[in-house]
PyMOL commands that place a pseudoatom at each C-alpha (Angstrom):
pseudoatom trace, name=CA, resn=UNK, resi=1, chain=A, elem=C, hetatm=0, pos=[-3.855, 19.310, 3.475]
pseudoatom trace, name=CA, resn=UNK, resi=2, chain=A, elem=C, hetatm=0, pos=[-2.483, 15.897, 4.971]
pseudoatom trace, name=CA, resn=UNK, resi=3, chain=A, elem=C, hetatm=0, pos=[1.606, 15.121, 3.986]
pseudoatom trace, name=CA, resn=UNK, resi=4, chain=A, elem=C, hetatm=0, pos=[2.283, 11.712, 2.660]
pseudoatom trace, name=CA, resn=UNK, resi=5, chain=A, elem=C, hetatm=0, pos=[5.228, 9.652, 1.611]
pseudoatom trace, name=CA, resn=UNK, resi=6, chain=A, elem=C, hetatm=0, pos=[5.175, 6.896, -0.790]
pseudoatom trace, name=CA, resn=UNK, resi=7, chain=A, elem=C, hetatm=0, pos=[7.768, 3.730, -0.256]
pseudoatom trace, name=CA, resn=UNK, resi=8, chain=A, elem=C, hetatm=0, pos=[7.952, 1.526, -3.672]
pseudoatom trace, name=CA, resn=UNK, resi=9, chain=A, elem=C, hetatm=0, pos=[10.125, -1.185, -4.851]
pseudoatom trace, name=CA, resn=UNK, resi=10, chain=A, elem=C, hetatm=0, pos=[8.461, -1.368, -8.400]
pseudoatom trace, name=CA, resn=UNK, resi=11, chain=A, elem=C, hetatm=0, pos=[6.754, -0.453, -10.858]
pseudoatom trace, name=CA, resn=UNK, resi=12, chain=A, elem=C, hetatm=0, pos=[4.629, 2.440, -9.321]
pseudoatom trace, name=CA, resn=UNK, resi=13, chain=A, elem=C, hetatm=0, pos=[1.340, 1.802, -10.551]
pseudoatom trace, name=CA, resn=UNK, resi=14, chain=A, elem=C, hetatm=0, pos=[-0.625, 2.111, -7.428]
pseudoatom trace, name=CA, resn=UNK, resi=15, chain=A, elem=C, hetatm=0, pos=[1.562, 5.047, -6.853]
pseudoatom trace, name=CA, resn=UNK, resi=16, chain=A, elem=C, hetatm=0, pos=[0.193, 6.407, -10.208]
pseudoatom trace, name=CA, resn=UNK, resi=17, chain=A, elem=C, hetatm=0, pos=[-3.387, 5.706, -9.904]
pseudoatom trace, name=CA, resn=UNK, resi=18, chain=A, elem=C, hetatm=0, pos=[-3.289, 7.391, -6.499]
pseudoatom trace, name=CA, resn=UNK, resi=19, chain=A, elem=C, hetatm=0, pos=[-1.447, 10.584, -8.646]
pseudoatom trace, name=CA, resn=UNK, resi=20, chain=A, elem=C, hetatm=0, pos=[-4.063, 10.736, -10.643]
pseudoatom trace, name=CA, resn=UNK, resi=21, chain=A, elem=C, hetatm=0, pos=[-6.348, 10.815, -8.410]
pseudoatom trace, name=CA, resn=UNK, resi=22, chain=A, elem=C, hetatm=0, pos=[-4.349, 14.120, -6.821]
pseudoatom trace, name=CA, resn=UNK, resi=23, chain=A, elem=C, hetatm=0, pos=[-3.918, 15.722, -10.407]
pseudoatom trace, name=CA, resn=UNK, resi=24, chain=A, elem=C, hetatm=0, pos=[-7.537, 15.247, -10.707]
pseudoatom trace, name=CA, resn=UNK, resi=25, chain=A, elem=C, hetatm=0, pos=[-8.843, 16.796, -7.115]
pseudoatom trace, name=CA, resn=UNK, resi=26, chain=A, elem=C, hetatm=0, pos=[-10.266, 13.823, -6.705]
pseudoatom trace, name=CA, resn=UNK, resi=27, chain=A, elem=C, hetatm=0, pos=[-7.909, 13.244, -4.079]
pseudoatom trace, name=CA, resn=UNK, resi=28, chain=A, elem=C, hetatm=0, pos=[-7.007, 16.016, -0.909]
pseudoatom trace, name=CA, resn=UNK, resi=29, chain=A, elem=C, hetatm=0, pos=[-3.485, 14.983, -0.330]
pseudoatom trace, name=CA, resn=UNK, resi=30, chain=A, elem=C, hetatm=0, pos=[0.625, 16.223, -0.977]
pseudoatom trace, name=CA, resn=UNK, resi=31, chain=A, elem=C, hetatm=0, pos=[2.637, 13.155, -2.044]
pseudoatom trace, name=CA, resn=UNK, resi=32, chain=A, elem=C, hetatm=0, pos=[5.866, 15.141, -1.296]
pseudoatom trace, name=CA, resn=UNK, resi=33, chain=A, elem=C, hetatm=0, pos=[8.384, 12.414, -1.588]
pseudoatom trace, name=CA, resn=UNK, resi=34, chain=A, elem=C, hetatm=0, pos=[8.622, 8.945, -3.808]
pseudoatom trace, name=CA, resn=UNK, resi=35, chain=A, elem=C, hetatm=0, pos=[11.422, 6.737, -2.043]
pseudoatom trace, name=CA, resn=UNK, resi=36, chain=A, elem=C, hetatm=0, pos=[12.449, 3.532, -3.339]
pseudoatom trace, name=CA, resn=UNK, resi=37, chain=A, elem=C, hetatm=0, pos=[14.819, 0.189, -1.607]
pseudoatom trace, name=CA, resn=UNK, resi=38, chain=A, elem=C, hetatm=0, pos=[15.588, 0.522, -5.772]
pseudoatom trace, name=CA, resn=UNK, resi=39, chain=A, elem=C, hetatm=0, pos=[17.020, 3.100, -7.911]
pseudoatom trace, name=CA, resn=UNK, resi=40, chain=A, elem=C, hetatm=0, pos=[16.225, 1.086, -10.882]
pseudoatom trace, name=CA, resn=UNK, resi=41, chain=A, elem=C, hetatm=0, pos=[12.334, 0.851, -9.799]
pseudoatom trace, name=CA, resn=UNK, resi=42, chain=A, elem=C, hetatm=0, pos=[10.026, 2.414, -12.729]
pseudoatom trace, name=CA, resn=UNK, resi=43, chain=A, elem=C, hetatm=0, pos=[7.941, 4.135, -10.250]
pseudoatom trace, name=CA, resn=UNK, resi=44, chain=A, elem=C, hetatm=0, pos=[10.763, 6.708, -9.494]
pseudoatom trace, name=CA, resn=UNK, resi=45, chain=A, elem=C, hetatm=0, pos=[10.119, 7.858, -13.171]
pseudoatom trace, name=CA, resn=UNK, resi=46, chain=A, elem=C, hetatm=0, pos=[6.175, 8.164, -12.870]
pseudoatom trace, name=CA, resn=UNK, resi=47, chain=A, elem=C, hetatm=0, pos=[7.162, 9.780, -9.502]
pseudoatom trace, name=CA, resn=UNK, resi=48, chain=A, elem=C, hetatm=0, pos=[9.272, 12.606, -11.576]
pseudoatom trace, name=CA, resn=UNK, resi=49, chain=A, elem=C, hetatm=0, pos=[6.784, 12.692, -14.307]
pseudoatom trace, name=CA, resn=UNK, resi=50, chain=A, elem=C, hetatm=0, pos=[4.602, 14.221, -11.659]
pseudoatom trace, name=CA, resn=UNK, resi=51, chain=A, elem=C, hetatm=0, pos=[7.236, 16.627, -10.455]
pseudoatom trace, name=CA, resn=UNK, resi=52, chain=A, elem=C, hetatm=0, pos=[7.491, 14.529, -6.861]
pseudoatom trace, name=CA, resn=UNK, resi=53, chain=A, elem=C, hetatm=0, pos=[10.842, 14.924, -5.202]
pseudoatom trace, name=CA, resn=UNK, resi=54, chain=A, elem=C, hetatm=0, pos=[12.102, 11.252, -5.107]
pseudoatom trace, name=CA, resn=UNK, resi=55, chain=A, elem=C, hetatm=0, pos=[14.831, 9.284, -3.400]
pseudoatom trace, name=CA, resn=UNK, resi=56, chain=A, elem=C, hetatm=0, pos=[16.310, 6.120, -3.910]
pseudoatom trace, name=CA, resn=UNK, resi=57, chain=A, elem=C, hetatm=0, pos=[18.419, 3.574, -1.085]
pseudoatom trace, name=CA, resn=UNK, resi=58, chain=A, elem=C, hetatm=0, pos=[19.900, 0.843, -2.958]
pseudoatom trace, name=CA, resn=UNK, resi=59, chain=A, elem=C, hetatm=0, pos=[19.144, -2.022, -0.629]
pseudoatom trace, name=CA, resn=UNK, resi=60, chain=A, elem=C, hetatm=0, pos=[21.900, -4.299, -2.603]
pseudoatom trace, name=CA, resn=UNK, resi=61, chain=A, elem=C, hetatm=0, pos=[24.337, -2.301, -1.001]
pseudoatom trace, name=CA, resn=UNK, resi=62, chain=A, elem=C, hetatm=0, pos=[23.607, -2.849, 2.611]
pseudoatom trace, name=CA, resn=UNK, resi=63, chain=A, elem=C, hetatm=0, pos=[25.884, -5.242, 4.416]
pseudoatom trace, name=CA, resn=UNK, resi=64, chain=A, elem=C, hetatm=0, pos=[23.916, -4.206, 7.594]
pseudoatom trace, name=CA, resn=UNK, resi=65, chain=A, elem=C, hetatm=0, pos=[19.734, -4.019, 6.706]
pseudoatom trace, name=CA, resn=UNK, resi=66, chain=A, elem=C, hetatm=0, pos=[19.527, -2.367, 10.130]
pseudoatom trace, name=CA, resn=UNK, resi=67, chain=A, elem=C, hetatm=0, pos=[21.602, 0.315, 8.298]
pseudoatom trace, name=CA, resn=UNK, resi=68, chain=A, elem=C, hetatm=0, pos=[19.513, 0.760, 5.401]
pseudoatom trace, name=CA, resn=UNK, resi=69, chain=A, elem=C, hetatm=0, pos=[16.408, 0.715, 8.361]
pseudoatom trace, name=CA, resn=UNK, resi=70, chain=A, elem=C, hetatm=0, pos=[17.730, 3.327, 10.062]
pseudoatom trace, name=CA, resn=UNK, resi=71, chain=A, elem=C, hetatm=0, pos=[18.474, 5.622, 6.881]
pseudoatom trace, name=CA, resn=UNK, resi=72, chain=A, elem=C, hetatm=0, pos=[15.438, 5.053, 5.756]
pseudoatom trace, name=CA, resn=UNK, resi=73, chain=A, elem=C, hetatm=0, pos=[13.573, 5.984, 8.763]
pseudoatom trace, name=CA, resn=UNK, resi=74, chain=A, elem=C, hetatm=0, pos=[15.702, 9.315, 9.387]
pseudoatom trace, name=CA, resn=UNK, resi=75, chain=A, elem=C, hetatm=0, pos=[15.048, 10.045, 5.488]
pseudoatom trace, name=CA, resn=UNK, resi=76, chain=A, elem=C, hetatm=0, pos=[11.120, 10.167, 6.118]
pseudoatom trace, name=CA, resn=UNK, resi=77, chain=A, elem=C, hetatm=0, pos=[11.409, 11.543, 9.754]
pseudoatom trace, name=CA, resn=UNK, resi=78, chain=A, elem=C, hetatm=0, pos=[12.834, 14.392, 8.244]
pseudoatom trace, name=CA, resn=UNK, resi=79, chain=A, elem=C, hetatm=0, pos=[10.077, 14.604, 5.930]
pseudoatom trace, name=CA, resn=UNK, resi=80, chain=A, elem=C, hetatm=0, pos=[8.095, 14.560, 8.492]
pseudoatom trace, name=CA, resn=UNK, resi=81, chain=A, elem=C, hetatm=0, pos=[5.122, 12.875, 6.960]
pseudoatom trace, name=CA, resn=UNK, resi=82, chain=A, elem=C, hetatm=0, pos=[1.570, 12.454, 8.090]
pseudoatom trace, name=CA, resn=UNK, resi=83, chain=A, elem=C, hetatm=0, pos=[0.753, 9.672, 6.098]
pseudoatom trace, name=CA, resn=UNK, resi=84, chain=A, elem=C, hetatm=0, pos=[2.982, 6.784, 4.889]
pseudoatom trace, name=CA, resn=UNK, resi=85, chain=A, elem=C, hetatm=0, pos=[1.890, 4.939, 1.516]
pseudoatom trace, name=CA, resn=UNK, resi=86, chain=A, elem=C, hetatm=0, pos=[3.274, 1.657, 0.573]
pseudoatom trace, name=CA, resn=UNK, resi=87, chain=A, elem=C, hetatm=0, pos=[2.557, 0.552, -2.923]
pseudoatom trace, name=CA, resn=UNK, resi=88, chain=A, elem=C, hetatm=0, pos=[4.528, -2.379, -3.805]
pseudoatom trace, name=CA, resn=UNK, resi=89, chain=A, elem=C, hetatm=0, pos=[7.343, -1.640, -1.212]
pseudoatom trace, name=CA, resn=UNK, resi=90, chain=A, elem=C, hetatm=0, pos=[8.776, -5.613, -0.728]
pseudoatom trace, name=CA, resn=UNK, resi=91, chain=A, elem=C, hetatm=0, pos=[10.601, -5.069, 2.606]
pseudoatom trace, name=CA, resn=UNK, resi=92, chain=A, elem=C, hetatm=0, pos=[9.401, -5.368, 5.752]
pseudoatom trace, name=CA, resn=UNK, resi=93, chain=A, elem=C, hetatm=0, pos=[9.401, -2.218, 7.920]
pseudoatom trace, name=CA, resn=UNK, resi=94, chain=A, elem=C, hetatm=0, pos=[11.511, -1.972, 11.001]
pseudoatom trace, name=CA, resn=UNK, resi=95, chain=A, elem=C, hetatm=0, pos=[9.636, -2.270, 14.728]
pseudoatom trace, name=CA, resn=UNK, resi=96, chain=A, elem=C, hetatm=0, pos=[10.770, 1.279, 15.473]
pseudoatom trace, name=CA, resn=UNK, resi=97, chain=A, elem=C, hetatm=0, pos=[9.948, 2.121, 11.981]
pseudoatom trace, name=CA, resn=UNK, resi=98, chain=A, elem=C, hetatm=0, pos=[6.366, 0.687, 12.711]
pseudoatom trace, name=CA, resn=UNK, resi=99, chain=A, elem=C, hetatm=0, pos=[5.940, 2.104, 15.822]
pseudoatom trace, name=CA, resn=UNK, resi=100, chain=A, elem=C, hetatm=0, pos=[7.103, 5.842, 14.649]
pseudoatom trace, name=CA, resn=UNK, resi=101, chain=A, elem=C, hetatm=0, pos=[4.336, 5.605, 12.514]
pseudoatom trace, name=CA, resn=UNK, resi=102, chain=A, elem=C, hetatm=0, pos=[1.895, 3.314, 14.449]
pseudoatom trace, name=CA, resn=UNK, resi=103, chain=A, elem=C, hetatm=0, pos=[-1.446, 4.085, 12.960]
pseudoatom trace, name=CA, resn=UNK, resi=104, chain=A, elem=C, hetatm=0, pos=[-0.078, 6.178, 9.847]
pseudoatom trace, name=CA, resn=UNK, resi=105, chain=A, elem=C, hetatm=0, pos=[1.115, 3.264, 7.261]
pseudoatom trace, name=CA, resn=UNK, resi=106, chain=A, elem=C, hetatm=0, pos=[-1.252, 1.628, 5.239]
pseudoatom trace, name=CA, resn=UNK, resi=107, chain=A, elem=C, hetatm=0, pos=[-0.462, -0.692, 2.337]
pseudoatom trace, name=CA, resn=UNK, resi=108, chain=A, elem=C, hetatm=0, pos=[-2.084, -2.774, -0.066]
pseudoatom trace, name=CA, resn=UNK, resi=109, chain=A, elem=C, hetatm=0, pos=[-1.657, -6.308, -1.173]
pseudoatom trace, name=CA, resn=UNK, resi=110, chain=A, elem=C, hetatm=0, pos=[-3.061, -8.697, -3.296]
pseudoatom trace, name=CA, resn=UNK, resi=111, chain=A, elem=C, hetatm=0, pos=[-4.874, -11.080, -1.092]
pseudoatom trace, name=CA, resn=UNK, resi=112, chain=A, elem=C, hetatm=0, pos=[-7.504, -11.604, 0.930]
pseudoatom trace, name=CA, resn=UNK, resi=113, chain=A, elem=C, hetatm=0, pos=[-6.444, -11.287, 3.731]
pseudoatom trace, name=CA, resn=UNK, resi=114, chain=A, elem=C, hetatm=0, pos=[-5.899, -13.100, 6.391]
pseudoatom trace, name=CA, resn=UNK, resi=115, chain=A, elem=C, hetatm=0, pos=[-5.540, -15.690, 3.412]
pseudoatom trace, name=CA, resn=UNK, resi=116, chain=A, elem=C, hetatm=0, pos=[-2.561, -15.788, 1.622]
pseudoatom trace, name=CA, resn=UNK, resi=117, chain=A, elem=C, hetatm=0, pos=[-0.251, -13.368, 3.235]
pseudoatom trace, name=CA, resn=UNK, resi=118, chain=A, elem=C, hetatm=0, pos=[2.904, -13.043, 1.780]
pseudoatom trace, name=CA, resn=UNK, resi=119, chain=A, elem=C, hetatm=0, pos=[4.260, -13.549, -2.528]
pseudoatom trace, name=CA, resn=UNK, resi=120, chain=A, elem=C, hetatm=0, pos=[2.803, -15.422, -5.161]
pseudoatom trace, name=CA, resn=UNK, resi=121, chain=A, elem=C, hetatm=0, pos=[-1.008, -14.857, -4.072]
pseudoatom trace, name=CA, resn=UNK, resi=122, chain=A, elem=C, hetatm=0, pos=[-2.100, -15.039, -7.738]
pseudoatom trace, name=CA, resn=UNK, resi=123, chain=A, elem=C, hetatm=0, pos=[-0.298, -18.426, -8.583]
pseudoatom trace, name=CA, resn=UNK, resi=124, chain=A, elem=C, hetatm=0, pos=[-1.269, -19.618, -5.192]
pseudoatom trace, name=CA, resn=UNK, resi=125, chain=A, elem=C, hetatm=0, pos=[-5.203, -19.012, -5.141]
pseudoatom trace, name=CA, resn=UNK, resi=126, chain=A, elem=C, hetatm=0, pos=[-5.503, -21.086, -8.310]
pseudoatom trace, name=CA, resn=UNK, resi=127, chain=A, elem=C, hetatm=0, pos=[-3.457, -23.728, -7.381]
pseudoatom trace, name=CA, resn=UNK, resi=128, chain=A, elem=C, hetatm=0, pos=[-5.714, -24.113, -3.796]
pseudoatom trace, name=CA, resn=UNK, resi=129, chain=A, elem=C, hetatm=0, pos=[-8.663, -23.464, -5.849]
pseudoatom trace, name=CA, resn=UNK, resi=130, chain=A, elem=C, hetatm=0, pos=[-9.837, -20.308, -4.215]
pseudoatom trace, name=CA, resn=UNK, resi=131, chain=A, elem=C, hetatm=0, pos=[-13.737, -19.309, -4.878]
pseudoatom trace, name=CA, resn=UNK, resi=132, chain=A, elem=C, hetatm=0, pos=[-12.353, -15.371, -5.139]
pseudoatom trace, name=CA, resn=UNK, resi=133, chain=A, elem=C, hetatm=0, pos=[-9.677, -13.147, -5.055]
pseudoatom trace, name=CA, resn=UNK, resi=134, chain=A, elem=C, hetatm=0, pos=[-9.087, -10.038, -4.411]
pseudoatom trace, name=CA, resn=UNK, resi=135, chain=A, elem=C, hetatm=0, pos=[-6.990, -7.242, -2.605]
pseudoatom trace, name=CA, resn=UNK, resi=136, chain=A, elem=C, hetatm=0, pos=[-6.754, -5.611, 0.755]
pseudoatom trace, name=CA, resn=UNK, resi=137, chain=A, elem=C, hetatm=0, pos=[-6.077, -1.874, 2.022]
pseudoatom trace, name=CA, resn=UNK, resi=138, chain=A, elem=C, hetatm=0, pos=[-4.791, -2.716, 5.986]
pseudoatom trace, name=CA, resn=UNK, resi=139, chain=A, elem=C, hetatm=0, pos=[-2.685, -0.729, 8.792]
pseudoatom trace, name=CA, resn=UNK, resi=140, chain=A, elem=C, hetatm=0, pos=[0.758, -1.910, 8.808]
pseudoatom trace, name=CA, resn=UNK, resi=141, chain=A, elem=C, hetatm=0, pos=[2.564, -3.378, 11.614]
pseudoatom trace, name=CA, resn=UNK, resi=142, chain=A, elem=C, hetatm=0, pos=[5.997, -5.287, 12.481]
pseudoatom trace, name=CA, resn=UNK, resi=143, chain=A, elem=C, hetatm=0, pos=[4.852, -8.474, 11.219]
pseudoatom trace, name=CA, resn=UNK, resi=144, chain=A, elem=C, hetatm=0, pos=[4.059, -9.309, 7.528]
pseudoatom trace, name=CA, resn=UNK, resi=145, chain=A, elem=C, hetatm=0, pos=[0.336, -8.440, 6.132]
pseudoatom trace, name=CA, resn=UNK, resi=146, chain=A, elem=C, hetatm=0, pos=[-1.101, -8.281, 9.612]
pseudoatom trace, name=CA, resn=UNK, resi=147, chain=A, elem=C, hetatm=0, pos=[-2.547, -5.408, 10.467]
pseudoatom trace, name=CA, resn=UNK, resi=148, chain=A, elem=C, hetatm=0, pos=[-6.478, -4.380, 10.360]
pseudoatom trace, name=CA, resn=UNK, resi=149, chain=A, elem=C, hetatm=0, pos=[-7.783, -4.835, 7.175]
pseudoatom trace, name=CA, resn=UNK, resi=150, chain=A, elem=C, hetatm=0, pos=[-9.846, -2.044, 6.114]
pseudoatom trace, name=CA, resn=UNK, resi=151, chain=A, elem=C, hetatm=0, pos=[-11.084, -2.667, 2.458]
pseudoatom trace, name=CA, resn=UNK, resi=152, chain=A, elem=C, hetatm=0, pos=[-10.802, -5.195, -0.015]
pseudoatom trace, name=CA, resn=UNK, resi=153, chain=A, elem=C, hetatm=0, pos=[-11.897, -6.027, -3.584]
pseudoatom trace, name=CA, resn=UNK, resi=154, chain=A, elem=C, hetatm=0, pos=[-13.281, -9.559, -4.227]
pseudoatom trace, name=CA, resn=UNK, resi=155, chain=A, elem=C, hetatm=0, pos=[-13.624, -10.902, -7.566]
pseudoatom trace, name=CA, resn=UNK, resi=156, chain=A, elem=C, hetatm=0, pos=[-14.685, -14.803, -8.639]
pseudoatom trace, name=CA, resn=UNK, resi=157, chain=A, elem=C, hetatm=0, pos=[-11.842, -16.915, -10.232]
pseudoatom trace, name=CA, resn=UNK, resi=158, chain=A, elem=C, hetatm=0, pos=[-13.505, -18.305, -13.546]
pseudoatom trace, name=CA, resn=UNK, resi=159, chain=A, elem=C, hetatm=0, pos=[-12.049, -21.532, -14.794]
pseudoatom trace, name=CA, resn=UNK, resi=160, chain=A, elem=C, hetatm=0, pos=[-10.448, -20.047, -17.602]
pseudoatom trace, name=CA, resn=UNK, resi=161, chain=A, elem=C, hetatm=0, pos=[-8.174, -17.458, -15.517]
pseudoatom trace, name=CA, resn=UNK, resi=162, chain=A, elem=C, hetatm=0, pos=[-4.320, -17.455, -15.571]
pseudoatom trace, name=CA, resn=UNK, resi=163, chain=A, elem=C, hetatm=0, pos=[-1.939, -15.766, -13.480]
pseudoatom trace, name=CA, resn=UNK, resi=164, chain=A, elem=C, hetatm=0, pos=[-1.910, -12.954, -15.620]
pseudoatom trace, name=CA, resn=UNK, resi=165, chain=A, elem=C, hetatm=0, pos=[-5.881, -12.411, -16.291]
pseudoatom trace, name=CA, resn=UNK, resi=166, chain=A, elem=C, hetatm=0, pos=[-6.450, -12.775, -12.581]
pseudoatom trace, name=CA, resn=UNK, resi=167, chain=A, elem=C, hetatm=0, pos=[-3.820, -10.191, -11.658]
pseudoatom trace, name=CA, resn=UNK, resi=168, chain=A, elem=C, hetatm=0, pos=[-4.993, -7.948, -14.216]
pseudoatom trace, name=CA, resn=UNK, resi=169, chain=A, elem=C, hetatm=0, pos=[-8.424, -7.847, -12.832]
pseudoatom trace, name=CA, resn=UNK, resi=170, chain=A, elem=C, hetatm=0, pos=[-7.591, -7.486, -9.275]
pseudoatom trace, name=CA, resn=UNK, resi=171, chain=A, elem=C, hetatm=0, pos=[-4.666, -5.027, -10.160]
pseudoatom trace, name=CA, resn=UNK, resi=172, chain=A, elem=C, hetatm=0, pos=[-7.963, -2.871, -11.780]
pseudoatom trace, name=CA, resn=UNK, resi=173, chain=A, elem=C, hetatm=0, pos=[-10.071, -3.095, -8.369]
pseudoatom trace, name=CA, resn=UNK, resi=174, chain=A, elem=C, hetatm=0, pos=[-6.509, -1.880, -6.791]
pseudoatom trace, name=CA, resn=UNK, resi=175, chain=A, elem=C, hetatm=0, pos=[-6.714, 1.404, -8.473]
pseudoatom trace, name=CA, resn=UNK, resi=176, chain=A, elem=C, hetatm=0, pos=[-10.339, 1.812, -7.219]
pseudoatom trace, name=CA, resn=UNK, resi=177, chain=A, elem=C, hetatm=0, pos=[-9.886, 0.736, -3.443]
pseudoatom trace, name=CA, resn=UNK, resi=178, chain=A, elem=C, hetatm=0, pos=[-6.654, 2.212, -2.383]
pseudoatom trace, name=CA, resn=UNK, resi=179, chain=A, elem=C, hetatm=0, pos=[-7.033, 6.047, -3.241]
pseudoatom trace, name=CA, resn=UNK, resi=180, chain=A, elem=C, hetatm=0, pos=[-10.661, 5.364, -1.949]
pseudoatom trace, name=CA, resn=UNK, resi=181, chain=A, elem=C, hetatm=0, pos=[-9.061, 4.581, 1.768]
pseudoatom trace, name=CA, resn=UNK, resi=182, chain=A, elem=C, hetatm=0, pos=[-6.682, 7.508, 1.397]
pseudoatom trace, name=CA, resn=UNK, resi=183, chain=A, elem=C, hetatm=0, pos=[-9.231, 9.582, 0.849]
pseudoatom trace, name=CA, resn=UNK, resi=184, chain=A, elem=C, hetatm=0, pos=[-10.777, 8.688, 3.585]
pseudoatom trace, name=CA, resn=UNK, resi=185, chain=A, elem=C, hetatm=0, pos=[-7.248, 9.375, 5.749]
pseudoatom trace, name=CA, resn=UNK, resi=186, chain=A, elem=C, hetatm=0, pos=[-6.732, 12.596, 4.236]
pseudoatom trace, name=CA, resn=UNK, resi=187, chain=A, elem=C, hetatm=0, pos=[-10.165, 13.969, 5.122]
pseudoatom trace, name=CA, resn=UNK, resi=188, chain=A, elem=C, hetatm=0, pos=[-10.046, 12.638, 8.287]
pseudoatom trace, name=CA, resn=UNK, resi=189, chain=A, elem=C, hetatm=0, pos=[-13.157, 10.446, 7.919]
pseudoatom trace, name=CA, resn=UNK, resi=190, chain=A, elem=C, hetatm=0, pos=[-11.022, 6.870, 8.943]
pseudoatom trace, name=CA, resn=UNK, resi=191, chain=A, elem=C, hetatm=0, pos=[-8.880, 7.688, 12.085]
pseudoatom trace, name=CA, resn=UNK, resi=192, chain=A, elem=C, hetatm=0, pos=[-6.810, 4.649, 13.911]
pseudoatom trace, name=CA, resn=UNK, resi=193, chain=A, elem=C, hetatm=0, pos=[-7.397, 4.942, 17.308]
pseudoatom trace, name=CA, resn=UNK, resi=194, chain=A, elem=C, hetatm=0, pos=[-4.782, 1.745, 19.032]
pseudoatom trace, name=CA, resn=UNK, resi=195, chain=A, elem=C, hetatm=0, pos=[-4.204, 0.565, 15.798]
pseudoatom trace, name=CA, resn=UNK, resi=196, chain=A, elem=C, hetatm=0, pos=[-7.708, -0.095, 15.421]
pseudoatom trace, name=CA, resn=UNK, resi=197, chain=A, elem=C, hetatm=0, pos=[-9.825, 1.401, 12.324]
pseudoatom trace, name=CA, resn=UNK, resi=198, chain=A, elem=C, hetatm=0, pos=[-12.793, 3.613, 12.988]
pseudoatom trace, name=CA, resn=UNK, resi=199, chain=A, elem=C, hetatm=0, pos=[-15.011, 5.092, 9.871]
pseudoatom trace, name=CA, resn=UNK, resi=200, chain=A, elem=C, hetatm=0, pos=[-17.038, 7.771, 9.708]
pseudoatom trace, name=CA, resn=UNK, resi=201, chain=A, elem=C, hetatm=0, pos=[-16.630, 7.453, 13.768]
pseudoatom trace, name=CA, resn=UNK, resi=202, chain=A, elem=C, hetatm=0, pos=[-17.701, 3.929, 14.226]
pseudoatom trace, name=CA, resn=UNK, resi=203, chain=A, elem=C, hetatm=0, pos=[-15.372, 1.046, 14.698]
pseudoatom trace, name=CA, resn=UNK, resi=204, chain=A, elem=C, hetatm=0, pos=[-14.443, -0.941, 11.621]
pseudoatom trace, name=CA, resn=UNK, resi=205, chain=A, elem=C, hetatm=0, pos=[-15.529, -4.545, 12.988]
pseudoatom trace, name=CA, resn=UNK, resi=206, chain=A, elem=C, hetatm=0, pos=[-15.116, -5.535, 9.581]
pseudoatom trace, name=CA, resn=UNK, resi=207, chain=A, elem=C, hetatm=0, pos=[-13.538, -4.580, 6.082]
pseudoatom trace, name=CA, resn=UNK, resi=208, chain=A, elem=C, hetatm=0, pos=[-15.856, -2.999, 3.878]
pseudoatom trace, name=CA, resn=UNK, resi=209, chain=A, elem=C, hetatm=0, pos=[-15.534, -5.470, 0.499]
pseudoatom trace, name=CA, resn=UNK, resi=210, chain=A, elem=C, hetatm=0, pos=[-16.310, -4.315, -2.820]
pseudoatom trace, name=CA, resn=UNK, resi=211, chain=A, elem=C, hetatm=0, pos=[-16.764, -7.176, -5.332]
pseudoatom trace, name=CA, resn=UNK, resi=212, chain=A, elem=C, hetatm=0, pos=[-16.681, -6.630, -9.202]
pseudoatom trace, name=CA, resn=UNK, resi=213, chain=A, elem=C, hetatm=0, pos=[-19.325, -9.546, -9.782]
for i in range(1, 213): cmd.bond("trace and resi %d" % i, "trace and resi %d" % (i + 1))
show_as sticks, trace
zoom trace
């Protein structure tokens, strides 16, 4: 059974959809260790409510971030992890960090990406007057919401959406896509070869997209 981490800043509910998934065997992985850039993040107590060991580095503290990058990557070096999950972790990893791990971190964000990397996606796709939205599962590398994309959920924006109905619904495709692409990790069927995704032993040219319409 694959090893994984989880980095959060938030609320954790990736991270619990992806627990569930474990609790139910729907999902062939050991989350040993939560860690959080915030102690106050509600994630850390989903994280205990499933008896994971968790850890928290209060990034307000840091003078020095490449302090806080450097205790953060001895903290999951020592974990020793063969999988690193970001769900809703808002800082951007170090480049040794990255390349430590190159091939092992995948994260999720709510875009469709290469659109509309970085915040506000939700506020942002309405005001540009998107056609869909959605989410994407991609490798993570030393440069923000770059790396291959591997699967994303599309859904149309109706005229009548608002920040929060349109965040809702992608936020529901979320819980769907990302334990799907772990999954996959943990069983060995997606494998990164150069940073590159390859399914089922072909190369990924591109992401598989599942749309809700």
């Amino acid at each position: 059974m694959m090893k994984a981490v989880c980095l959060i800043s938030g609320a954790g509910t990736n991270l619990e959809a992806i627990l569930k998934h474990i609790d139910k065997e729907k999902l062939n992985l050991s989350i040993t260790s939560v860690i959080s850039d915030n102690p106050k993040a509600l994630g850390l107590k989903i994280a205990k409510k499933f008896n994971i060991d968790t850890h928290a580095f209060n990034f307000e503290k840091y003078k020095d971030i490449r302090i806080f990058d450097d205790q953060l990557e001895a903290y999951v070096e020592n974990i020793n992890p063969d999988i690193v999950i970001l769900a809703g972790y808002m800082r951007i990893l170090s480049k040794s960090f990255c390349s430590l791990y190159s091939g092992k971190i995948i994260n999720i964000h709510p875009s469709l990406l290469p659109k509309l990397k970085g915040l506000n996606t939700y506020q942002r796709a309405l005001s540009n007057n998107e056609l869909y939205h959605g989410s994407s599962v991609h490798l993570v590398v030393n440069e923000i919401d770059s790396g291959s994309v591997i699967i994303q959920f599309r859904t149309k924006i109706k005229s009548s959406d608002t920040v929060s109905s349109l965040r809702r619904r992608v936020m529901e495709g979320e819980y769907i896509i990302y334990p799907m692409v772990i999954s996959y990790l943990a069983n060995e069927n997606l494998k990164i070869i150069n940073e590159e995704p390859y399914l089922f032993g072909k190369k990924l040219i591109n992401p598989i997209v599942i749309d809700d319409f």
